[in-house]
N, C-alpha and C positions, 0 to 999 in steps of 0.2 A: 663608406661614410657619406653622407647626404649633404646637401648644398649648408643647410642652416649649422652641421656642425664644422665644416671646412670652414665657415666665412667666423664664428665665434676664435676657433682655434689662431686662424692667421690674423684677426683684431690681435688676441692675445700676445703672438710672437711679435707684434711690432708696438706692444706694451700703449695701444691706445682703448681711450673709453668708448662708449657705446657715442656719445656724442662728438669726440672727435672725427670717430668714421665717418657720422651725420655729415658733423663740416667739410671734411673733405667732398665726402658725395653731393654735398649740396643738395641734402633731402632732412629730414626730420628723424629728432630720434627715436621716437616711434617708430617710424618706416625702418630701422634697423635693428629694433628690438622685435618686432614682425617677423623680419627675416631667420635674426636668429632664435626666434622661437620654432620656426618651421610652419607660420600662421599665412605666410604670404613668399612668393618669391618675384624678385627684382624683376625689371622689362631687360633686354639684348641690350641697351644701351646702358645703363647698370651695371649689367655682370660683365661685359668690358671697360666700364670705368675701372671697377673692382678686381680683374686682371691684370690694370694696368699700374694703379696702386701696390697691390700688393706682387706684382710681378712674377703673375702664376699665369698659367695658360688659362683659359674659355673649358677647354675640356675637362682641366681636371675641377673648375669649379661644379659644371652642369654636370657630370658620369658618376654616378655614386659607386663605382667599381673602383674608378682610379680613387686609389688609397694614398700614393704617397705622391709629394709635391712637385710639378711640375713646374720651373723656375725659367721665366722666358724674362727680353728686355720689350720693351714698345720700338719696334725700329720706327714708328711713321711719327711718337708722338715728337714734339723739338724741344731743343735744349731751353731751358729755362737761364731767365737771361740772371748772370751774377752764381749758377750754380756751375761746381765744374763738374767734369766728368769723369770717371776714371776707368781707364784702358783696362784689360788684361795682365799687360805687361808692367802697368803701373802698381795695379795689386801682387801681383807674382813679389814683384820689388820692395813693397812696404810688406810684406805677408815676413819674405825673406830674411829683411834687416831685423823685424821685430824678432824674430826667433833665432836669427844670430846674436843680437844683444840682450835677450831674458837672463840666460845665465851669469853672465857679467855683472849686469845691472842687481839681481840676483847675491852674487858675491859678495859686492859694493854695501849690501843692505844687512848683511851678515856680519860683515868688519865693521859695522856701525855698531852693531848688537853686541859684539865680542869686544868692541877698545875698549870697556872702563875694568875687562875682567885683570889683565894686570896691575891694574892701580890697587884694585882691591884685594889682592893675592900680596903684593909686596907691602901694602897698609898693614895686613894682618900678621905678615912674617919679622916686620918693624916692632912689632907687641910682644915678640916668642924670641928669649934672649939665646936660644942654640941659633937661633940664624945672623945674630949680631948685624945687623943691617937699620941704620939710624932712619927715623921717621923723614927725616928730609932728603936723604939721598931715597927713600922710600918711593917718595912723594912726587919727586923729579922724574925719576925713571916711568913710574907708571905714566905720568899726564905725556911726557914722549912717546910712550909707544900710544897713548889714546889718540894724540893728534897726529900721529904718523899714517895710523890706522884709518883716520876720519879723513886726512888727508888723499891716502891713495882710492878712497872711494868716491871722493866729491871726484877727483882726477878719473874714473871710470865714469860718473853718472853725466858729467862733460864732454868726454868723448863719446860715449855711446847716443848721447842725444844730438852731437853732432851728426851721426850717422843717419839720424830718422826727422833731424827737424824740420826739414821740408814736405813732411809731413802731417805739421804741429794743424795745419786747416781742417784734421779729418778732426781732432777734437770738439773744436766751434762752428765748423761750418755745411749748412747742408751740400747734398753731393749726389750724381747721378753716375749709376756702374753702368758699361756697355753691356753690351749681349754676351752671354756666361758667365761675368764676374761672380754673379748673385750666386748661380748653382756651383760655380769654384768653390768659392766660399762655402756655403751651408756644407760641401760634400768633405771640404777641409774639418770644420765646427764638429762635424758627425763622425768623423774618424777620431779626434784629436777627445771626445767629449768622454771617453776613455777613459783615458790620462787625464786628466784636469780633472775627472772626480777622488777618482786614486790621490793625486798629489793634493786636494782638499782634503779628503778623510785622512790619511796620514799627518798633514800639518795641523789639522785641527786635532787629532789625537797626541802629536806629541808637545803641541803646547800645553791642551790640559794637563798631562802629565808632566810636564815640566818640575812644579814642583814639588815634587815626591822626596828629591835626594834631598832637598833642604827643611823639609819637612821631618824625615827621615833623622836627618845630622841632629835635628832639635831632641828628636828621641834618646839616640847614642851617647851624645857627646855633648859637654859643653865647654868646651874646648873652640875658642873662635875662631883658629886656624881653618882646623877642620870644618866650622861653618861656613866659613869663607869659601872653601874650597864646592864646599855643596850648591852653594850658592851660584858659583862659577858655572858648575855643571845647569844647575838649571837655567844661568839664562844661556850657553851654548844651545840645550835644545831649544830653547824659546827662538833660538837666532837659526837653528834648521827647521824650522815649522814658519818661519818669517821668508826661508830661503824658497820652500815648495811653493809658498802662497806667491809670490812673488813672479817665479817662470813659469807658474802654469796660468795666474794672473793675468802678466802681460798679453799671452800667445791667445788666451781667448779673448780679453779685450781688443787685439787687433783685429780679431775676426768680427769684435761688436760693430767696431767703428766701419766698416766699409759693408756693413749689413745696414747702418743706425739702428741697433736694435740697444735695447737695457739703459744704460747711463748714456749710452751714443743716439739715442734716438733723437729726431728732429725738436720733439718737444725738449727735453732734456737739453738740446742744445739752447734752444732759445730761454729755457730758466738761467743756464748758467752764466749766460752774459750779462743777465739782470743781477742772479746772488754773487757773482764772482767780481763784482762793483763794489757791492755793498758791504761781502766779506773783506775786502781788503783795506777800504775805509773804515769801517768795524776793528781791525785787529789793528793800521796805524794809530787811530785812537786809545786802545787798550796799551801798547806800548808806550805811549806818549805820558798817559794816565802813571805806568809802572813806574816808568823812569823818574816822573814830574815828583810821585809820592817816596818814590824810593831816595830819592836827592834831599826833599824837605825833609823828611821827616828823619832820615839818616837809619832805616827801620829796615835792611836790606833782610834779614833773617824772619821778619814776619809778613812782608810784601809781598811775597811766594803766593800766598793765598789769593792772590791779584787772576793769576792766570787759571786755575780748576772752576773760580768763581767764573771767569771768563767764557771758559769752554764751554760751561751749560748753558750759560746765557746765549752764549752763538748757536748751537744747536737750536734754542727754542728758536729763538731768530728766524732762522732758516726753514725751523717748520712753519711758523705762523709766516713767512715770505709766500713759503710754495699753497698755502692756502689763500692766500689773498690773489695770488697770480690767477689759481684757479679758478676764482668767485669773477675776477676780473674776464678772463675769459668764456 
């Protein structure tokens, strides 16, 4: 592989533009669209900026032999004042807990998916008079076991974030790994990239499928027991295709964060502190709005339409934020 496609590829892996690398390099982007054309190549003081950036050795950029990535630290460049650093033993540790608590946290997201299915199973057997079971004892049992349910997972996503929240800075904040973290890391991402596509294609297949059975009941039966019952079935697997996405989710997101790469990269960091302001003044507003109109107007069964209407508007939001951020820079 030749210098012009090594230097494209690792832009790409650390998800910046042809003019962000310019800004870093403090050269034009031109001068880096040259390069990555194969029209031109960098001076010695360059292709070691550009080692030290992207945290690759000198050899494997200049050797079109060396194929696969060569992941060094800068031991001479210093610490950047206000970034921290993180050890070996530091990433072992946050690598560690994140993949002790996937599962958990995981569960926690599943008993969320799964508490309204007995309210709706006892709702339905409340209508079916061999079950003799009254709408209001119906109605009591199921919202107990919802909140029991909703309960013991907020009680999991608490403790498990106890566990890693002294680590909540790799979310927002830039970061510098010592010598080997980078290659720990990528050789972890590269083993694990496995499993994390397997548990993608599986949860993504069995949500699609998901509704089949209820889809299915409409066919057979119309009987609402029985739909009910379909119904169940389909969001259990919506809540195991929620479970995969979920612990193979995490375990690569922690590999992103101490790489900064995808949602974790530097830039991404710096949008978030800007939208993650304005989302939440955004959405006190929205609530405020809900509440204010839902009180006046006594309208609580048509106000619903407050929050869908909501949702898209934030989205646009957010898209027209991250283009204005970009114009800005």
């Amino acid at each position: 592989m030749i210098f012009a496609d090594k230097l494209i590829q690792l832009r790409k892996k650390n998800a910046w533009s042809q003019e962000e690398l310019a800004e870093k390099m403090n050269v034009s982007r031109q001068s880096v669209s040259k390069w990555e054309g194969a029209q031109s190549v960098p001076d010695l003081d360059k292709v070691l900026q550009l080692a030290r950036i992207f945290g690759v050795s000198t050899d494997y950029l200049l050797k079109d032999e060396l194929g696969e990535e060569e992941y060094v630290a800068d031991a001479h460049e210093p610490d950047r004042q206000g970034v921290r650093r993180i050890t070996m033993e530091e990433a072992n540790e946050f690598l560690a807990a994140k993949s002790k608590t996937a599962k958990p946290i995981a569960l926690g997201v599943f008993m969320c998916v799964l508490s309204p299915i007995c309210l709706l199973l006892l709702g339905a057997a409340s209508e079916q008079p061999q079950f003799n079971i009254s709408e209001n004892l119906a109605g009591g049992i199921g919202l107990i076991v919802l909140f029991i349910l909703v309960a013991a997972a907020v009680a999991i996503f608490i403790s498990c974030g106890a566990k890693t929240g002294h680590f909540e800075f790799l979310d927002t904040e830039e970061i510098e790994t010592e010598y080997g973290v980078s290659g720990m890391v990528r050789e972890r991402m590269a083993r694990y990239k496995e499993t994390y596509t397997r548990d993608c294609i599986i949860g993504t297949c069995v949500c699609i499928l998901s509704p089949i059975p209820l889809i299915t009941s409409a066919f057979i039966t119309e009987n609402d027991f029985f739909i009910v019952i379909a119904l169940s079935i389909t969001i259990i697997l919506a809540g195991i295709g929620a479970f995969l996405f979920t612990v193979s989710g995490i375990n690569h997101a922690s590999m992103q964060k101490l790489l900064e790469e995808g949602e974790y990269s530097r830039e991404a960091k710096h949008k978030s502190k800007r939208t993650g302001a304005i989302g939440t003044v955004y959405w006190l507003v929205i609530v405020a709005a809900y509440l204010g109109y839902s009180f006046y107007t006594e309208s609580w069964n048509n106000s619903w339409i407050i929050w869908p209407v909501a949702g898209v508007i934030f989205a646009a939001l957010m898209t027209l934020c991250g283009a204005f951020m970009k114009k800005e820079k």
